[in-house]
N, C-alpha and C positions, 0 to 999 in steps of 0.2 A: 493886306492882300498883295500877294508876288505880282511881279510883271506878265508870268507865263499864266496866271488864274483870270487877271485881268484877261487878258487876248482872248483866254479861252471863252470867258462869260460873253464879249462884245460882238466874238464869231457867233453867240449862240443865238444871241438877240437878232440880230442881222440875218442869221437864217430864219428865224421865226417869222420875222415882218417880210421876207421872200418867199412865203410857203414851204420852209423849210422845217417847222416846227415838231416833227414828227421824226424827222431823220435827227434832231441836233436831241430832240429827248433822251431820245434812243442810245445817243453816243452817252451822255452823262448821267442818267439815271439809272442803279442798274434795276433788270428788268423782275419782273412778279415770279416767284419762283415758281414753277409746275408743283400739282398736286401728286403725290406719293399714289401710286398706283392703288394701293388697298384705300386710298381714302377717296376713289373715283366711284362715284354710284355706279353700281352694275345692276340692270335692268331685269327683273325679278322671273324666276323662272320660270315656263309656263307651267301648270298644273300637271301633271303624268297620266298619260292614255293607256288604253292598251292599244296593239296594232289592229287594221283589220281581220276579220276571221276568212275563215274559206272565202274562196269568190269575191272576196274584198266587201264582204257582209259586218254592219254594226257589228263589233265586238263586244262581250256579255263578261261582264264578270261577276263572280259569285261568293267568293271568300280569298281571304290574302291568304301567302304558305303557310302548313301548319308546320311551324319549329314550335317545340316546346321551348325552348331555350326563349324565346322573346313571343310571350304569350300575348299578342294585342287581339283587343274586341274591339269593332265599332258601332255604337249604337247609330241606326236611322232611324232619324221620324218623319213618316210622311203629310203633309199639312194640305190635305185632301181638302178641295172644296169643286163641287161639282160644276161645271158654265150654267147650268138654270135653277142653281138652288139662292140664286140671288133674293128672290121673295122669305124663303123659309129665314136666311139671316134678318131681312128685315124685318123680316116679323119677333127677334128674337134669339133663332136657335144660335149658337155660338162655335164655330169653326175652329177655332183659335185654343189654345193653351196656353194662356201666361204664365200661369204657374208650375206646369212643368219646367218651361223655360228657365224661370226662378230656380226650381231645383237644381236644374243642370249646371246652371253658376254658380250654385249656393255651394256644391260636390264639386266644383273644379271640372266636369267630366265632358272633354272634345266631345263634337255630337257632328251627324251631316244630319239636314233638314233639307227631305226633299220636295220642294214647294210647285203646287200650282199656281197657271198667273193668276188664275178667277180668285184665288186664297189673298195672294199678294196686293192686288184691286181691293180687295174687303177691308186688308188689315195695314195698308202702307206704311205706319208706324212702326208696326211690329215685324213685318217684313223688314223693312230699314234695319232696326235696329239688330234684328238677329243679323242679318250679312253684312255688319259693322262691327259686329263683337268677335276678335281672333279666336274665341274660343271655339267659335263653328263655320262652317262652308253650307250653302244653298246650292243645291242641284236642283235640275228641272225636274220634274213632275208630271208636265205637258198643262196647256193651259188650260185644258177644257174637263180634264179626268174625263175623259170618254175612251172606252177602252180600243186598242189597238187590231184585236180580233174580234171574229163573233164570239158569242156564248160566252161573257164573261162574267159573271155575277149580276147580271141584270144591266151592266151599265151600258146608257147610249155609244156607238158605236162611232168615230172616227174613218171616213173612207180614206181608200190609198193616196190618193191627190192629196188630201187634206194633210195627211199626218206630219209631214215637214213642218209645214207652216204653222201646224198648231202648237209644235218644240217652239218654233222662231217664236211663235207669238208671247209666249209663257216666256223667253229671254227680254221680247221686250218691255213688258208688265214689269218684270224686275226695275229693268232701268229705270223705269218709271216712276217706282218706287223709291229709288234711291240705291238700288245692291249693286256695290261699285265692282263686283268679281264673282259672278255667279261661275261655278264649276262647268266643266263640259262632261258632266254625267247627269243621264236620265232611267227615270224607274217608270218603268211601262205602267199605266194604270192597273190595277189589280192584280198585275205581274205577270197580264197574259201579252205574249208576242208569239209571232210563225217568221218564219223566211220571209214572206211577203213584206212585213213591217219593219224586219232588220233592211232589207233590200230599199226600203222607201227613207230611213233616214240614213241610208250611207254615207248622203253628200251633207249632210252637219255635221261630218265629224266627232260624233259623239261618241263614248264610252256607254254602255247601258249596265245598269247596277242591278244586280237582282239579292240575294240574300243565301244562307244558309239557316239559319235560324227565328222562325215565324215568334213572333210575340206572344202571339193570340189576345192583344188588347182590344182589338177591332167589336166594339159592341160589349165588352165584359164590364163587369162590376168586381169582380173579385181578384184584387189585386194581389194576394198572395195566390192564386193559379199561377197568375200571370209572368210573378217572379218564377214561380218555381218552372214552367216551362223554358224560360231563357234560360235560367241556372242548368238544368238538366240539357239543353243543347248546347251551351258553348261550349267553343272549343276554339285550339288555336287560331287565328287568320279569323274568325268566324266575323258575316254581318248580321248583325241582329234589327228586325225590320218592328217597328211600332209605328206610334201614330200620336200627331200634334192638333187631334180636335174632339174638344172636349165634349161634343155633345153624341158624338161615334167612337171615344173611346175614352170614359172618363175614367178610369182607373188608373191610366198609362203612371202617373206621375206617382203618386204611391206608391207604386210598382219598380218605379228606377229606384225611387230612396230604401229600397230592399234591396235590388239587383246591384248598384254600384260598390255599396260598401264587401258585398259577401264576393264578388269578384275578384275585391283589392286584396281580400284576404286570401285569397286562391292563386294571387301571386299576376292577376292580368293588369296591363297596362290599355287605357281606352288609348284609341286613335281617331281621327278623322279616315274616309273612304280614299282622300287623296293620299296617305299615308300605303295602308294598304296597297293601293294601287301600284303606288310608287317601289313599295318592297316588292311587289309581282312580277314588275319589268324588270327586275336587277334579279329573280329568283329562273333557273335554269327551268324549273315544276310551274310556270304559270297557269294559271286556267286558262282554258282552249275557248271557244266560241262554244256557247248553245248550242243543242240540238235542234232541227228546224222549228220544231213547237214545243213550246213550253206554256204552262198553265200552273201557277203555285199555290195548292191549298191553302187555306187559313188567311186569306187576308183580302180582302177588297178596295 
């Protein structure tokens, strides 16, 4: 060891034992190199909205742009379970579809699942695990499936005051559940909304999703209809609306293992609704907002 290596070590020690030990480091260790900018986590983008509508009313979206040129479909299912049909599951009936699910991984095919909390409550496993699997996104539902207007298929009704909180509530059934990134889109119970309803969830920020293309699984047995009606509606941008309980729509899943393969053949590619979504805010043609009232056959 040199004379000048000596000096240098015994300054260093010396600064150490006078609280120096952080400054003498510093001079002779060199220091931790900075991480390369592409290799800095960048914090994950939010989901893509639409803006608000007129009046700064919930925004409605209905299908992505139709280019032929980039033919995407996106299958919904909605996983309806009503707030007082709690007895009927216990006694039994079955809410749930695992086996469509099954399908939809077994085909590779993106899906949105728009779930109620009272569903999410029932099935916490199975809620978990689907808003776990990157192959699909969980939208709300609302928590109670009580619908949003009067006169909607029968179902119990939701008043103005309530309807926020019953979104909120269904967000937090998720948590609950375990779904680390429920989407900021909802599907009005039986796809009935007014201005009223748009106007009362303004302040949650939410997207509301409606469809272009009815399933008609809702109640069917015949799962070749049920294809052939999706087949005969798609179209470009198109959302196709079905249903994840089997004991209100047991056909659905036969129904997709018809519908997916004859669409790939037709040159479509599936998407998730945030996909869509996202091509609509970059597309000059977005869908507009809703008309004050809307009411959509074939589904409840």
């Amino acid at each position: 060891m040199t004379t000048r290596v000596r000096r240098a070590a015994t300054a260093c020690a010396l600064g150490a034992a006078l609280a120096g030990l952080a400054a003498c480091a510093g001079a002779q260790a060199p220091r931790a190199p900075r991480p390369a900018p592409s290799a800095l986590s960048a914090a994950p983008s939010p989901p893509p909205t639409l803006a608000p509508g007129p009046a700064g009313l919930t925004p409605v979206f209905e299908n992505g742009p139709r280019r032929a040129s980039d033919q995407t479909v996106a299958l919904t299912f909605d996983a309806d379970m009503t707030a007082d049909q709690g007895p009927r599951a216990a006694a039994g009936e079955r809410f749930d579809n695992p086996r469509l699910i099954a399908a939809l991984r077994a085909l590779k095919v993106p899906a949105t699942v728009f779930m109620t909390g009272r569903w999410a409550e029932e099935y916490p496993a199975q809620a978990r695990a689907i808003g776990r699997d990157p192959l699909f996104e969980v939208a709300n539902h609302s928590y109670s499936h009580y619908a949003f207007t009067d006169d909607c298929y029968g179902l119990p009704t939701v008043s103005t005051d309530r309807m926020r909180a019953d979104v909120e509530r269904a967000y937090g059934a998720f948590r609950e559940a375990g779904i680390p990134d429920p989407m900021p889109y909802f599907r009005f119970p039986g796809g009935c909304y007014d201005r009223r309803a748009l106007k009362a969830l303004t302040p949650a920020g939410i997207t509301a999703v409606q469809w272009d293309v009815v399933g008609g699984d809702a109640f069917a047995t015949d799962a070749d209809a049920v294809a052939r009606q999706v087949l005969e509606g798609v179209r470009p941008g198109s959302v196709v609306v079905m249903h994840c309980t089997r004991s209100a729509a047991p056909a659905t899943e036969r129904a997709v293992r018809a519908i997916v393969p004859e669409l790939r053949k037709r040159g479509y590619r599936f998407v998730k609704v945030s996909e869509l979504i996202g091509d609509s805010t970059l597309s000059p043609s977005r869908p507009s907002a809703a008309p004050p009232a809307t009411r959509t056959p074939g589904t409840a």
